[in-house]
mmCIF file as gemmi writes it, N, C-alpha and C atoms, coordinates in Angstrom:
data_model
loop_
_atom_site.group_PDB
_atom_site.id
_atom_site.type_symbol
_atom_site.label_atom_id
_atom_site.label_alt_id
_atom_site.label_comp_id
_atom_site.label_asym_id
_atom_site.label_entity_id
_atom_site.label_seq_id
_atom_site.pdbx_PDB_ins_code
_atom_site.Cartn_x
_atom_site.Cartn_y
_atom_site.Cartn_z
_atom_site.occupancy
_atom_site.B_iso_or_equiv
_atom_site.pdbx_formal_charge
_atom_site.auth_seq_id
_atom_site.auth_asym_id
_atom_site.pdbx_PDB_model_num
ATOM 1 N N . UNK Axp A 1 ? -18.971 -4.468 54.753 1 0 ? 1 A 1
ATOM 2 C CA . UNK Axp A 1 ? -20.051 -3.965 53.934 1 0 ? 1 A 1
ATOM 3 C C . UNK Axp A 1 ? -21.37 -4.379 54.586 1 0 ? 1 A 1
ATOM 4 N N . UNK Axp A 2 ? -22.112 -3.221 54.868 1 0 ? 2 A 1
ATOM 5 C CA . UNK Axp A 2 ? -23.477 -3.518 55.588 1 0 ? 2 A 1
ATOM 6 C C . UNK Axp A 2 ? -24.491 -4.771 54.38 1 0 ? 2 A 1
ATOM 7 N N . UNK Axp A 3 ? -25.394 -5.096 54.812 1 0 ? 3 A 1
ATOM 8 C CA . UNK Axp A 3 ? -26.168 -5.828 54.436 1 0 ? 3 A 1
ATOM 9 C C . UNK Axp A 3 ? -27.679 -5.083 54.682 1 0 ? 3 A 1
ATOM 10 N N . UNK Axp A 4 ? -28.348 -4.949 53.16 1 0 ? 4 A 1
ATOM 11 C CA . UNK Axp A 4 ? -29.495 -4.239 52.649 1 0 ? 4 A 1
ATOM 12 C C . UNK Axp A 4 ? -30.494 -4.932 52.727 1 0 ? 4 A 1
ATOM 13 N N . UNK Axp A 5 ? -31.366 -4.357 52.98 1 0 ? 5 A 1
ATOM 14 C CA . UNK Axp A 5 ? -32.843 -5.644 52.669 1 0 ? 5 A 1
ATOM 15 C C . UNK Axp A 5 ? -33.695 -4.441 52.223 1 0 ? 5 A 1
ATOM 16 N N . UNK Axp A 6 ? -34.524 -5.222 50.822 1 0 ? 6 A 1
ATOM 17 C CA . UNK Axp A 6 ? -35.138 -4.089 50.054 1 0 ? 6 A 1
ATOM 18 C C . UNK Axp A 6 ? -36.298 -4.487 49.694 1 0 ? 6 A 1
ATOM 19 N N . UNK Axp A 7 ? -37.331 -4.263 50.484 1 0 ? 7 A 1
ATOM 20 C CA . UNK Axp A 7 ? -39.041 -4.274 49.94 1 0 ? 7 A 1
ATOM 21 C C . UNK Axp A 7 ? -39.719 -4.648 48.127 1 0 ? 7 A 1
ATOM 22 N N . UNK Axp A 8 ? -38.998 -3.937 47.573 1 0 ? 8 A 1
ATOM 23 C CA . UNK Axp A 8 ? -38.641 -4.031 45.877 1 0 ? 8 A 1
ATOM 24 C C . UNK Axp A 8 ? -37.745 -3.732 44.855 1 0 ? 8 A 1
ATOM 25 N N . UNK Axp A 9 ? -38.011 -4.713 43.784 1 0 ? 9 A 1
ATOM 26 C CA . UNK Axp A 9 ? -36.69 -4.556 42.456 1 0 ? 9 A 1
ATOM 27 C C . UNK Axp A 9 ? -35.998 -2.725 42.608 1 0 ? 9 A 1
ATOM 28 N N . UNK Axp A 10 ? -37.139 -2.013 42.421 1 0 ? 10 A 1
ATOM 29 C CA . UNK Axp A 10 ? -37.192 -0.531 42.305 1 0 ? 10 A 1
ATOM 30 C C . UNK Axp A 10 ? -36.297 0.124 43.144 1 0 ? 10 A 1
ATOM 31 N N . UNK Axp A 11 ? -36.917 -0.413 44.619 1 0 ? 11 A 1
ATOM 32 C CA . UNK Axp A 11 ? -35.907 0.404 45.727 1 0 ? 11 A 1
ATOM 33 C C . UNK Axp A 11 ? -34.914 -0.646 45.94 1 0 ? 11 A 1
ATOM 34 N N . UNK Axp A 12 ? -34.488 -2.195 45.349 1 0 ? 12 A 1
ATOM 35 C CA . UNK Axp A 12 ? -32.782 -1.896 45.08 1 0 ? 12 A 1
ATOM 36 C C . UNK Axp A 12 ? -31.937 -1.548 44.114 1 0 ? 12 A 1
ATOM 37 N N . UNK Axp A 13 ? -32.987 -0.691 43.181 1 0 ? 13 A 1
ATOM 38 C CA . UNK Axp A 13 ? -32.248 -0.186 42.157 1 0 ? 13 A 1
ATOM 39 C C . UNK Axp A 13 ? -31.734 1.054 42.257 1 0 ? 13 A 1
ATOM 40 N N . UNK Axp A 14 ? -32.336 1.653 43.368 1 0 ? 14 A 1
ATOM 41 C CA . UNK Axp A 14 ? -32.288 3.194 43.934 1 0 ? 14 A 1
ATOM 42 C C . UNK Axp A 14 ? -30.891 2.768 44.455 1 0 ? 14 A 1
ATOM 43 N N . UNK Axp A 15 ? -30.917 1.759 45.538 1 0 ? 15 A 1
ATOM 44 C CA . UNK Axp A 15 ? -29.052 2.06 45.859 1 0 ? 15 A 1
ATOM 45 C C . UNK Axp A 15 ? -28.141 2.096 44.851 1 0 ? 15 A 1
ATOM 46 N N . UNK Axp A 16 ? -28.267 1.833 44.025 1 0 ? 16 A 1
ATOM 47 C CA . UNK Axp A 16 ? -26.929 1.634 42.77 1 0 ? 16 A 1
ATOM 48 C C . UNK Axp A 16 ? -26.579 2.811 42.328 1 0 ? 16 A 1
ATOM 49 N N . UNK Axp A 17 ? -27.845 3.873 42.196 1 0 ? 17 A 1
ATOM 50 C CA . UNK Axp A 17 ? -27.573 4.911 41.946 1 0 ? 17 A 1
ATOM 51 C C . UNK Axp A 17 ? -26.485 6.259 42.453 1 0 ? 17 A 1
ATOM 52 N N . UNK Axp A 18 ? -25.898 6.271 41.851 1 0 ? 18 A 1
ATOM 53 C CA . UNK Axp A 18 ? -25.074 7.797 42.396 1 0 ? 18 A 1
ATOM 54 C C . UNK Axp A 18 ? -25.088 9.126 41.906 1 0 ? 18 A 1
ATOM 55 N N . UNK Axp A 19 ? -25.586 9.842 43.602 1 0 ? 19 A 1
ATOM 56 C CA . UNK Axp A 19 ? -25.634 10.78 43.189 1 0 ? 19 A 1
ATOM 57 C C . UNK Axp A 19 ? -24.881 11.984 43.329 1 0 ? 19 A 1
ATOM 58 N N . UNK Axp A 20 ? -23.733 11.022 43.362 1 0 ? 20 A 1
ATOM 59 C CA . UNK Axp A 20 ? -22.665 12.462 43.781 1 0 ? 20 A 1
ATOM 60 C C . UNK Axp A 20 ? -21.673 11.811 43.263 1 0 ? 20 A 1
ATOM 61 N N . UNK Axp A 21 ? -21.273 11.451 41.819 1 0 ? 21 A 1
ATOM 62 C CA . UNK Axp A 21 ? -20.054 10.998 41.477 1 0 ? 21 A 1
ATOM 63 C C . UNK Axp A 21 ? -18.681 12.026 40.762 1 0 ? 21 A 1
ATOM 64 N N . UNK Axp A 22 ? -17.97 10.935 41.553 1 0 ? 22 A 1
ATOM 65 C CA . UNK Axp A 22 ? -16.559 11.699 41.661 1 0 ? 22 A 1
ATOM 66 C C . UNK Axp A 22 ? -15.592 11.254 40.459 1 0 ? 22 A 1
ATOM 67 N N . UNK Axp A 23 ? -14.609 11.774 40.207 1 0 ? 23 A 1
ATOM 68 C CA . UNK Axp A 23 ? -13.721 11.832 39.168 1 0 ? 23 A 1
ATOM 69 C C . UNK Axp A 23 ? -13.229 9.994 38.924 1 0 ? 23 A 1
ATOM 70 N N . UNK Axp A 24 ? -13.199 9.566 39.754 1 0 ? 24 A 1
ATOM 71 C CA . UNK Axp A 24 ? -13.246 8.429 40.141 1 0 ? 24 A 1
ATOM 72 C C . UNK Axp A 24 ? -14.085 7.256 39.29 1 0 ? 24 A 1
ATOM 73 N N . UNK Axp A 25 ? -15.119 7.614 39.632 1 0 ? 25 A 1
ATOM 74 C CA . UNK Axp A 25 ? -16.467 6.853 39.203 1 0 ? 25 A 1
ATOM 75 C C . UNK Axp A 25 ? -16.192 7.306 37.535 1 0 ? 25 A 1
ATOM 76 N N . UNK Axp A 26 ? -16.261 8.404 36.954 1 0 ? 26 A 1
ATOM 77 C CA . UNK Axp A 26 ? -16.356 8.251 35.654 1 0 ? 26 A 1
ATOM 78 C C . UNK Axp A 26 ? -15.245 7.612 34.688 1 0 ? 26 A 1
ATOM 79 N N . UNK Axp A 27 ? -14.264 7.411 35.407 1 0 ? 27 A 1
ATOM 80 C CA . UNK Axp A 27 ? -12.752 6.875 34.956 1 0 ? 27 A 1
ATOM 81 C C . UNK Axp A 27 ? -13.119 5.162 34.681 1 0 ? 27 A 1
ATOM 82 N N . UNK Axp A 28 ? -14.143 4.824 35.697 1 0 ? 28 A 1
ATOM 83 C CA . UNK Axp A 28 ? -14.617 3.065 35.58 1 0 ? 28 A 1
ATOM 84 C C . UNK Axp A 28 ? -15.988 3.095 34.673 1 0 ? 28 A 1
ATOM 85 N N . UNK Axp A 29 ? -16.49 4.245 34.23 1 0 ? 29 A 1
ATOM 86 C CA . UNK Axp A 29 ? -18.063 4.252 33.769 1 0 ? 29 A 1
ATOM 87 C C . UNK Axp A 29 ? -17.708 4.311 32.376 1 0 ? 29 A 1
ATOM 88 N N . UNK Axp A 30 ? -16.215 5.281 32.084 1 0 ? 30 A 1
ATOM 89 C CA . UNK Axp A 30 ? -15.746 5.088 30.948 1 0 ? 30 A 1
ATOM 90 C C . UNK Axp A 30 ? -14.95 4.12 30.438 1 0 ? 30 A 1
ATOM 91 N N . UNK Axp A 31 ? -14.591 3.285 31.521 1 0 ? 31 A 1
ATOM 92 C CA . UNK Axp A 31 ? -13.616 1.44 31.29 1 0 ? 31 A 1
ATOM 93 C C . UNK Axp A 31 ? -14.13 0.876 30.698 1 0 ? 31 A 1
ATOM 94 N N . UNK Axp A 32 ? -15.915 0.943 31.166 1 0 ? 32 A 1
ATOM 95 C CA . UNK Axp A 32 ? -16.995 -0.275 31.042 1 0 ? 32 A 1
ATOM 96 C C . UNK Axp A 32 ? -17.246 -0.206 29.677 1 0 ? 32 A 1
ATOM 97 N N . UNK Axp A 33 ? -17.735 1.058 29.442 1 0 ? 33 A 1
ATOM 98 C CA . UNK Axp A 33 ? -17.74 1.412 27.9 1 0 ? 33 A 1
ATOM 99 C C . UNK Axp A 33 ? -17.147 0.956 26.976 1 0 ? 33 A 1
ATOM 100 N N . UNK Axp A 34 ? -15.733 1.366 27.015 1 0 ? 34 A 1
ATOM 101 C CA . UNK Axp A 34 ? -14.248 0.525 26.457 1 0 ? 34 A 1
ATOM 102 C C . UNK Axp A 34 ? -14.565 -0.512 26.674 1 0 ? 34 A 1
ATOM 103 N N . UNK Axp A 35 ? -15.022 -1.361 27.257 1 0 ? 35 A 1
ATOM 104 C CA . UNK Axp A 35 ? -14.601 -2.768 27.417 1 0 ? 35 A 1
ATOM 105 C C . UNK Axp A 35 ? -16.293 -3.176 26.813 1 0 ? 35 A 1
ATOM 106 N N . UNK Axp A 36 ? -17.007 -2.805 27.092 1 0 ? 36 A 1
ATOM 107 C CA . UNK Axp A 36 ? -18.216 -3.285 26.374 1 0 ? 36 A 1
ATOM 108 C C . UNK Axp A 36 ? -18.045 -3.029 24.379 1 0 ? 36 A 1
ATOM 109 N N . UNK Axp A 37 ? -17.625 -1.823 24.24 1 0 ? 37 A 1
ATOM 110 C CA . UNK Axp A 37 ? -17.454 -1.126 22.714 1 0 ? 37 A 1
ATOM 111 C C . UNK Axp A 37 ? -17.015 -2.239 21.683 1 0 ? 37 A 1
ATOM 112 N N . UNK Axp A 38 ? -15.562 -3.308 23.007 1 0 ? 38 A 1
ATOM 113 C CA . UNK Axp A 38 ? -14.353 -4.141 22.39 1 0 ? 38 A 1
ATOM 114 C C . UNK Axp A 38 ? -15.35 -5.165 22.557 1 0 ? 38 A 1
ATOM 115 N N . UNK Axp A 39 ? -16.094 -5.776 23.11 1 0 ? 39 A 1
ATOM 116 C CA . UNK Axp A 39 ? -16.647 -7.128 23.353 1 0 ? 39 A 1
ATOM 117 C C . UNK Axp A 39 ? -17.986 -7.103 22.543 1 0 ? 39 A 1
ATOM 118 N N . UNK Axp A 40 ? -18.327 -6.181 21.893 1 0 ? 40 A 1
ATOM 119 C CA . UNK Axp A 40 ? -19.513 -6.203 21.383 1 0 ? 40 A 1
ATOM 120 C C . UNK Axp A 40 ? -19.553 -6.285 19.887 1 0 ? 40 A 1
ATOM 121 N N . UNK Axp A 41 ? -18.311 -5.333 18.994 1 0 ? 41 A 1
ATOM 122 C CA . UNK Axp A 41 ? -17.698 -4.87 18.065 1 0 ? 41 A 1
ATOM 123 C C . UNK Axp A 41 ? -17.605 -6.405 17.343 1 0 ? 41 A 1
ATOM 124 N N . UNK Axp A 42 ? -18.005 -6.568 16.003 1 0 ? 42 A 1
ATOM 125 C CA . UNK Axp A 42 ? -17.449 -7.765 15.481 1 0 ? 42 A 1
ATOM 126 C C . UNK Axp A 42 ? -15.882 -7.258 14.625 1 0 ? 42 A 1
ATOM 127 N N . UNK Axp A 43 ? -15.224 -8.301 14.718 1 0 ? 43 A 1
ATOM 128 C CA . UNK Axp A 43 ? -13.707 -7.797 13.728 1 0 ? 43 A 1
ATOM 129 C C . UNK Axp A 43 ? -13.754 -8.756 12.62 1 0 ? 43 A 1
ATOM 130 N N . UNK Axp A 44 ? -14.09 -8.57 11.51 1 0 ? 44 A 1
ATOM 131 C CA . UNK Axp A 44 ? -13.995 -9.355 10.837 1 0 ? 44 A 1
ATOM 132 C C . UNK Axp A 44 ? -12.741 -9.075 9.228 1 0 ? 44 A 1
ATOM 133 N N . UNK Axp A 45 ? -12.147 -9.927 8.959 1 0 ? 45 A 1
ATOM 134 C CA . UNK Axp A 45 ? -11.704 -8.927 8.328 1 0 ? 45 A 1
ATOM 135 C C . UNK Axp A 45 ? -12.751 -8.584 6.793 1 0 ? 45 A 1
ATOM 136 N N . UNK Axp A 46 ? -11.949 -7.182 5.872 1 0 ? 46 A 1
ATOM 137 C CA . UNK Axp A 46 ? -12.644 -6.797 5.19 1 0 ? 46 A 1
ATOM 138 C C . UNK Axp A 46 ? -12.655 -7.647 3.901 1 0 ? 46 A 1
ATOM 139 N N . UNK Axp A 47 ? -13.704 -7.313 2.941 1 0 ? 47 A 1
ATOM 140 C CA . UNK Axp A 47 ? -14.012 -7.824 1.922 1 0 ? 47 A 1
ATOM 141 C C . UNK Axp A 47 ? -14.692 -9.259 1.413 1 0 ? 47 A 1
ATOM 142 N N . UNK Axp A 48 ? -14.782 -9.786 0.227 1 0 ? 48 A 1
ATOM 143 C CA . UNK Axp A 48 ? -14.927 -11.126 -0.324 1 0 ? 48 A 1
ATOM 144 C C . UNK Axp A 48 ? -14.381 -12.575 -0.217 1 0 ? 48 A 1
ATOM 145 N N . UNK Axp A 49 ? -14.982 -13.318 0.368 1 0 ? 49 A 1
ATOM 146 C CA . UNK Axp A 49 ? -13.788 -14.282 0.473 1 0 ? 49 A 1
ATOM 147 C C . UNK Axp A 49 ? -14.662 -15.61 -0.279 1 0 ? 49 A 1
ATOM 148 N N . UNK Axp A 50 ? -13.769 -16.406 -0.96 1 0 ? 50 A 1
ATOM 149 C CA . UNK Axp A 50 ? -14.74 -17.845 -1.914 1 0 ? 50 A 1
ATOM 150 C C . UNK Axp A 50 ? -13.778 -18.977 -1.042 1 0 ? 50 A 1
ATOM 151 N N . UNK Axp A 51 ? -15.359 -19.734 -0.609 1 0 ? 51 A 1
ATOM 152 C CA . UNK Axp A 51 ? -14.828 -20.98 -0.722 1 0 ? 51 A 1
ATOM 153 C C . UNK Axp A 51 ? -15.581 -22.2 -1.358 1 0 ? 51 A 1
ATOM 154 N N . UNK Axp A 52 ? -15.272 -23.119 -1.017 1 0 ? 52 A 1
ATOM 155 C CA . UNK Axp A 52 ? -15.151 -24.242 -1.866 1 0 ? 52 A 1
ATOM 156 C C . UNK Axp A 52 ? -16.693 -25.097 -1.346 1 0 ? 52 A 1
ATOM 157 N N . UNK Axp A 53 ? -16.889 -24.682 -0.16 1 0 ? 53 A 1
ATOM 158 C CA . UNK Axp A 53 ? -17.736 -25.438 -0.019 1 0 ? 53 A 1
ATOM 159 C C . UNK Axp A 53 ? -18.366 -24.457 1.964 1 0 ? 53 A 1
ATOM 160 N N . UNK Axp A 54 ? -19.471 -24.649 2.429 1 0 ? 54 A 1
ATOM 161 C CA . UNK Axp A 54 ? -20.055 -24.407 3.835 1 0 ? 54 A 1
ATOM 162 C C . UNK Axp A 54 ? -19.044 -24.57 4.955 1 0 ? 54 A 1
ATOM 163 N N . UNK Axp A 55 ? -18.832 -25.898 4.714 1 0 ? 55 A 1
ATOM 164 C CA . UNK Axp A 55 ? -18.137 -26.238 5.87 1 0 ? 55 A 1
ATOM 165 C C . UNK Axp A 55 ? -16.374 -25.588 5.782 1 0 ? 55 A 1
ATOM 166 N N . UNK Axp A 56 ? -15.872 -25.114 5.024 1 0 ? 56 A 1
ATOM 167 C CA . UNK Axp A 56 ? -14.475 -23.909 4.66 1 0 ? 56 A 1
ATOM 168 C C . UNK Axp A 56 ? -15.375 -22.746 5.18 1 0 ? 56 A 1
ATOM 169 N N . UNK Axp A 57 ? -16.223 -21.987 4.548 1 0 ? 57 A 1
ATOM 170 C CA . UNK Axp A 57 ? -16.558 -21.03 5.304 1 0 ? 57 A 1
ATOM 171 C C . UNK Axp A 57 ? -16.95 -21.016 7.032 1 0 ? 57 A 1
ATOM 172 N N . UNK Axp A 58 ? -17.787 -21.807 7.332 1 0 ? 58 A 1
ATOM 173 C CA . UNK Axp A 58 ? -17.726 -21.855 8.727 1 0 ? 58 A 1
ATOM 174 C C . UNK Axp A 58 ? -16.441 -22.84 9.504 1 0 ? 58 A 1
ATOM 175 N N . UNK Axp A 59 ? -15.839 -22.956 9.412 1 0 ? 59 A 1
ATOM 176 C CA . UNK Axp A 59 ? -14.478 -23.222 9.735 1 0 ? 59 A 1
ATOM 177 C C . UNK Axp A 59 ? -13.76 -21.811 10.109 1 0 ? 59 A 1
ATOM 178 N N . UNK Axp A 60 ? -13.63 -21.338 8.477 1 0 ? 60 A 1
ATOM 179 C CA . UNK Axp A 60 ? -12.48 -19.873 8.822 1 0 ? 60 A 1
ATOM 180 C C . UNK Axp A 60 ? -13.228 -18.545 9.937 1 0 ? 60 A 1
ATOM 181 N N . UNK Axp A 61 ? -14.863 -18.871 9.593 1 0 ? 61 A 1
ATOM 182 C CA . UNK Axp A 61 ? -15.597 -18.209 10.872 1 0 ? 61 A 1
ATOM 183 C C . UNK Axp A 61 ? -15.122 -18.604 11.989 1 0 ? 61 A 1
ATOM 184 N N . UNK Axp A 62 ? -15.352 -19.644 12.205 1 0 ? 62 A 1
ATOM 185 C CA . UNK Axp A 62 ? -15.155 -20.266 13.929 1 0 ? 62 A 1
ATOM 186 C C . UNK Axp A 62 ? -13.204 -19.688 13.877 1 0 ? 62 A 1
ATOM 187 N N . UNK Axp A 63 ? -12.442 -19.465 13.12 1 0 ? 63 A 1
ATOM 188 C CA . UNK Axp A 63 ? -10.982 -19.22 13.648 1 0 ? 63 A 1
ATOM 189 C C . UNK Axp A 63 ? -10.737 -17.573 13.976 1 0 ? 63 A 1
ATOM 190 N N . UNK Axp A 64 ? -11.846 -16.889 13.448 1 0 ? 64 A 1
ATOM 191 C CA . UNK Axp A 64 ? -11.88 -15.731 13.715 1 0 ? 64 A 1
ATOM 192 C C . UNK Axp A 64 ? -12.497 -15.449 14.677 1 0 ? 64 A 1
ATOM 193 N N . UNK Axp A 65 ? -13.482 -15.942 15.172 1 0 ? 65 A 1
ATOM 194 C CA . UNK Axp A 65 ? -14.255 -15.978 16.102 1 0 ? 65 A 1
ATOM 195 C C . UNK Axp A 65 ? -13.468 -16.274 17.835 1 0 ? 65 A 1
ATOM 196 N N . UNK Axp A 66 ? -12.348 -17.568 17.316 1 0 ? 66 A 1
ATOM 197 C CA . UNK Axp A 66 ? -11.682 -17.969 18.615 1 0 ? 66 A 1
ATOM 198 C C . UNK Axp A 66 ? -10.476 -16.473 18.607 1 0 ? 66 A 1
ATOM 199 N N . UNK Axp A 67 ? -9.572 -16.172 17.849 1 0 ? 67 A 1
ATOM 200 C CA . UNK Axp A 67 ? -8.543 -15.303 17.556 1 0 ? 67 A 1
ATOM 201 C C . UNK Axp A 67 ? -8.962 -13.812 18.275 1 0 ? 67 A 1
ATOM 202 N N . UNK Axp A 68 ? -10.484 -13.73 18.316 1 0 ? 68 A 1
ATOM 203 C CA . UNK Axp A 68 ? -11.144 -12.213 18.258 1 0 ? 68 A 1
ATOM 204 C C . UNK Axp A 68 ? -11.513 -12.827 20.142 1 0 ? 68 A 1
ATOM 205 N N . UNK Axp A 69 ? -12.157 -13.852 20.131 1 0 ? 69 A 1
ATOM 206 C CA . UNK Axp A 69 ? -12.053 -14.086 21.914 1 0 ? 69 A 1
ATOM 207 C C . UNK Axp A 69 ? -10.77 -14.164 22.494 1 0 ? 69 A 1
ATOM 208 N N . UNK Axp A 70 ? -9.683 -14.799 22.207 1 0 ? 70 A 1
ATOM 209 C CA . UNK Axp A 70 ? -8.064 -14.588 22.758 1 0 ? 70 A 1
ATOM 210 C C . UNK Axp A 70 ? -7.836 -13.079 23.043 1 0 ? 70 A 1
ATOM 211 N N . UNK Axp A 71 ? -7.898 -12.112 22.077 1 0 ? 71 A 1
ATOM 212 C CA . UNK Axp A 71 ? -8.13 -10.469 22.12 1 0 ? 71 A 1
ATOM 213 C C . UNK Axp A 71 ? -8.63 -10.45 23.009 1 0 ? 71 A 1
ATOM 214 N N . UNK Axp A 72 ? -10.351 -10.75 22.983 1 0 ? 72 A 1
ATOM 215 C CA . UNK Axp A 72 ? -10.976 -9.941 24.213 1 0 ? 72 A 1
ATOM 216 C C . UNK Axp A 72 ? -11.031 -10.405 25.309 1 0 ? 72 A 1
ATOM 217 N N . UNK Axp A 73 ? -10.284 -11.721 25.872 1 0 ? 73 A 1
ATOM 218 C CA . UNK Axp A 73 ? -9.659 -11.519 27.314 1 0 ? 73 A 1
ATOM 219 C C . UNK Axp A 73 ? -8.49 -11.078 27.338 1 0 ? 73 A 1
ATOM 220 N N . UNK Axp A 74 ? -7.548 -10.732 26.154 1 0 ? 74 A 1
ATOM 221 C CA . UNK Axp A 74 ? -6.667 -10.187 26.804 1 0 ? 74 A 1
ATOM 222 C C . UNK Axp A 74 ? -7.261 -8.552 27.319 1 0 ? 74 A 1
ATOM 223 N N . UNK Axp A 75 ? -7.861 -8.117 26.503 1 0 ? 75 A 1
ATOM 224 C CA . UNK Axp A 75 ? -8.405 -6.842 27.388 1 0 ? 75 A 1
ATOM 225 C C . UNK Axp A 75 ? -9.139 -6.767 28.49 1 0 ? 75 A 1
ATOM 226 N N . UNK Axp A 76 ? -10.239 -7.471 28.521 1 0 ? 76 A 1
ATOM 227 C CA . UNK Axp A 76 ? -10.433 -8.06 29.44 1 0 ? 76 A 1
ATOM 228 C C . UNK Axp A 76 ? -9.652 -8.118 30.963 1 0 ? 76 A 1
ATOM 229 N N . UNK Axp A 77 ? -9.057 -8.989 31.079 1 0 ? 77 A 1
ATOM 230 C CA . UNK Axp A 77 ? -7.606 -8.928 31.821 1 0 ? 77 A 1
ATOM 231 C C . UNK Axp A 77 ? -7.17 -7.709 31.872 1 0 ? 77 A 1
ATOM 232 N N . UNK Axp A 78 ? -6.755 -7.05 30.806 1 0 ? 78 A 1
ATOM 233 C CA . UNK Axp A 78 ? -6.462 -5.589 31.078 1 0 ? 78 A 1
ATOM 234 C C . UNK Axp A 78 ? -7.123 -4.82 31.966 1 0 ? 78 A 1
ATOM 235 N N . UNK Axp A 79 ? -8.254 -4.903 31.739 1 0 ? 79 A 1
ATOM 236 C CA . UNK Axp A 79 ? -9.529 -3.583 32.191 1 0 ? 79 A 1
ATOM 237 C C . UNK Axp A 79 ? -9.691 -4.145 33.909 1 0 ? 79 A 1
ATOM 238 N N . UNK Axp A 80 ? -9.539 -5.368 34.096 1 0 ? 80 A 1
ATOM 239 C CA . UNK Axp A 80 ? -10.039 -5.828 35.885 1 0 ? 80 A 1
ATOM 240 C C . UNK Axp A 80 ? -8.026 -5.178 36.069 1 0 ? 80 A 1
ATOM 241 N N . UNK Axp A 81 ? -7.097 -5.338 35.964 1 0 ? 81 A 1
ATOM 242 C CA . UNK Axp A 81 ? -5.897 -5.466 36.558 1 0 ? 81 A 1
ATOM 243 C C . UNK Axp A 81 ? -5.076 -3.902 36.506 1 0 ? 81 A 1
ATOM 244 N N . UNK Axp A 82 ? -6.645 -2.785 36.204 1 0 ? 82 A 1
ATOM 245 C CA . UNK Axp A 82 ? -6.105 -1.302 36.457 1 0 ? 82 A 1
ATOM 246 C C . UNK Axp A 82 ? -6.695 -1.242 38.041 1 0 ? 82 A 1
């Protein structure tokens, strides 16, 4: 891979650009998507929940929170190992 040297932010933003993309390119433009949609998305589940006190509620937060990151490397993992 050649090595670029670029006068400004601007013109190395111009290389990134493509302008001739192939069937190819939109198959990973639409991965990123998927994989941004899943990592961005909160899952929480639905409805009311009582507790007893702050520290029960942020507890059962933080277990959803770890359960919902386990998920999103497993996709994660998924999406680099196509």
């Amino acid at each position: 891979m050649p090595i670029m040297k670029y006068r400004s932010l601007e013109e190395a933003e111009k290389a990134l650009w493509c302008f001739y993309p192939t069937e190819h390119y939109y198959r990973r433009v639409s991965g990123f998507y998927e994989l941004f949609c899943k990592l961005l998305s909160p899952s929480y589940p639905k409805g009311v929940f009582k507790y007893k006190d702050i520290n029960d509620a942020n507890r059962q937060r933080f277990e959803w929170d770890i359960s919902r990151g386990i998920q999103k490397d497993k996709s994660y993992q998924s999406f680099y190992s196509r």
